[in-house]
C-alpha positions as a Markdown table, in Angstrom:
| # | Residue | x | y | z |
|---|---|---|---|---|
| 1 | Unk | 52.3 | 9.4 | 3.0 |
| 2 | Unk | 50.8 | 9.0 | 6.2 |
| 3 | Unk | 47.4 | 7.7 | 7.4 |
| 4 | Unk | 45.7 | 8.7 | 10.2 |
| 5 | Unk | 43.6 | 7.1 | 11.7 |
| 6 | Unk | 40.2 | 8.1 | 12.9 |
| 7 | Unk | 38.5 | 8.3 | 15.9 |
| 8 | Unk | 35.1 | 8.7 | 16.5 |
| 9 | Unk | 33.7 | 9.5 | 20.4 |
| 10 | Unk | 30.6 | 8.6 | 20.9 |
| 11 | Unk | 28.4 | 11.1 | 22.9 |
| 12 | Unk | 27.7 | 10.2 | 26.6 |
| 13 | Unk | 24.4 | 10.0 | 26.5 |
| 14 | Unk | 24.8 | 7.2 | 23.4 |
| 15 | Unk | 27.3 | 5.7 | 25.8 |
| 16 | Unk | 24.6 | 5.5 | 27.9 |
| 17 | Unk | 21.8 | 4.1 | 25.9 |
| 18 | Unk | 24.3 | 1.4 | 24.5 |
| 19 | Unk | 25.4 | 0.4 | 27.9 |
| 20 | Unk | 21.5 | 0.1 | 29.0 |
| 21 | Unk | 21.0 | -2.0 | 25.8 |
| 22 | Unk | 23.3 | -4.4 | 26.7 |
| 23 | Unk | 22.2 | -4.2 | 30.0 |
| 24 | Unk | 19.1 | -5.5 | 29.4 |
| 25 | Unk | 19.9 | -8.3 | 26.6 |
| 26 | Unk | 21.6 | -9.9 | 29.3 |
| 27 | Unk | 18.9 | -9.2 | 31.8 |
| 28 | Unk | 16.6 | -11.1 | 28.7 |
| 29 | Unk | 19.3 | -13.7 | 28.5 |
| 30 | Unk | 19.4 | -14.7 | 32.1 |
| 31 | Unk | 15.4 | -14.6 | 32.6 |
| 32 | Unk | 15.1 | -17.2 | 30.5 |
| 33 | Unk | 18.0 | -19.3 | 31.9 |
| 34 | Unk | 16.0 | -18.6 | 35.0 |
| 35 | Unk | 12.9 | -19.9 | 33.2 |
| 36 | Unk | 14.3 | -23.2 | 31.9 |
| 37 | Unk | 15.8 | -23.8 | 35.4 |
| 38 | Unk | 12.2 | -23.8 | 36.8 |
| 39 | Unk | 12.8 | -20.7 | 39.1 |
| 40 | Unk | 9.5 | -19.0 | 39.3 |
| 41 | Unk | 7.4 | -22.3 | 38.2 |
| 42 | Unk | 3.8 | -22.7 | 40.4 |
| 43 | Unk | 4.4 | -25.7 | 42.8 |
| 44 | Unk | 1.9 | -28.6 | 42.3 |
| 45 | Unk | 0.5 | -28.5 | 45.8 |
| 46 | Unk | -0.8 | -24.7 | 47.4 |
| 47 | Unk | 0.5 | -22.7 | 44.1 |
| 48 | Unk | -1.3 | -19.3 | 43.3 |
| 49 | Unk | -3.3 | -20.7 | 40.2 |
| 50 | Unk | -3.3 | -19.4 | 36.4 |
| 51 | Unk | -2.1 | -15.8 | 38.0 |
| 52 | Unk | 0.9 | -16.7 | 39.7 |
| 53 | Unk | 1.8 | -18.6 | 36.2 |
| 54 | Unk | 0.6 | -15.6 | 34.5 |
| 55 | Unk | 3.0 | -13.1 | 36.4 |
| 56 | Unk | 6.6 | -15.4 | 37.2 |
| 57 | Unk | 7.8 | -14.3 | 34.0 |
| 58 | Unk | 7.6 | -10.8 | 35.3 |
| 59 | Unk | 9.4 | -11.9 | 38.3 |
| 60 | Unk | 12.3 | -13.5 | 36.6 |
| 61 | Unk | 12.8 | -10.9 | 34.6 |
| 62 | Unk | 13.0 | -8.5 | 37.2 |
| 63 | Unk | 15.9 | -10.8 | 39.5 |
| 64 | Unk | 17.7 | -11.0 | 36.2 |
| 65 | Unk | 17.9 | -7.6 | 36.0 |
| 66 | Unk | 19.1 | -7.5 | 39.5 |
| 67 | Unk | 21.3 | -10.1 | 38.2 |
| 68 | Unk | 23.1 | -8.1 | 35.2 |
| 69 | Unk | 22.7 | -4.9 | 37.8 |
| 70 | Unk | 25.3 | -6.4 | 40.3 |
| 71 | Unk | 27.7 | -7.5 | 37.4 |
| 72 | Unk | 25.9 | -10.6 | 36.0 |
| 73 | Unk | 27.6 | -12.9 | 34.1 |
| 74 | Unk | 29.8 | -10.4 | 32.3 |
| 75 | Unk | 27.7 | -10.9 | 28.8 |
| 76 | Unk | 26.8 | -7.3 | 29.1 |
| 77 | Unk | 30.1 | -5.4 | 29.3 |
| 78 | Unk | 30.9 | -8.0 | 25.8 |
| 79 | Unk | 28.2 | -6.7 | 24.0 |
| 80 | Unk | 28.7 | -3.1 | 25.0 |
| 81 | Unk | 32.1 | -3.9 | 23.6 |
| 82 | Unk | 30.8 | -5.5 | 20.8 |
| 83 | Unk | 28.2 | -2.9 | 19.9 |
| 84 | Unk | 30.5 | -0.2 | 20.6 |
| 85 | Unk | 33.6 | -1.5 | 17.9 |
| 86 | Unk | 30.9 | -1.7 | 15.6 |
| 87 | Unk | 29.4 | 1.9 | 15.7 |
| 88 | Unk | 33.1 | 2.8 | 15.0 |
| 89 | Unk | 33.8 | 1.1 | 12.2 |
C-alpha cells in the first residue's frame, strides 16, 4: 500500500498576499527597533514641537518598510516560510 502524499499550490495571488503580510510584520518589527533606538525622537533644542512627535512614528514606519523592501533583515522571507508550511499542513 502506498501513500501519497499531497500537495496543495497555493494560488498566486495568495502567494502574494502572504508574501505582503510578512512583508509588513517585519516592516512593524523594525519600526519599533527604530523607535527604541531613538531614530525619529524630537531633539531637545530647535525640534518641530508636539507635531513632529506626533508624526515620527509615521516616518519610521515608512524607512522600515524601505528597510524590509531592500531585503531587511531576512525575518520576512522566515515567516513567509513559516506561514506558508502552515497553510499546507
Amino acid at each position: 500500500m502506498e501513500i501519497q502524499a499531497t500537495v496543495h499550490r497555493m494560488a498566486p495571488s495568495q502567494e502574494k498576499a502572504l508574501r505582503e503580510a510578512a512583508r509588513e510584520l517585519e516592516a512593524n518589527f523594525l519600526a519599533e527597533m527604530l523607535k527604541s533606538a531613538g531614530i525619529g525622537k524630537t531633539p531637545e533644542a530647535f525640534g518641530g514641537g508636539a507635531g513632529e512627535d506626533q508624526f515620527a512614528s509615521f516616518m519610521r514606519l515608512e524607512q522600515a518598510r524601505q528597510m524590509a523592501d531592500n531585503g531587511g533583515i531576512g525575518l520576512a522571507e522566515s515567516l513567509y516560510h513559516a506561514l506558508k508550511e502552515r497553510m499546507d499542513d
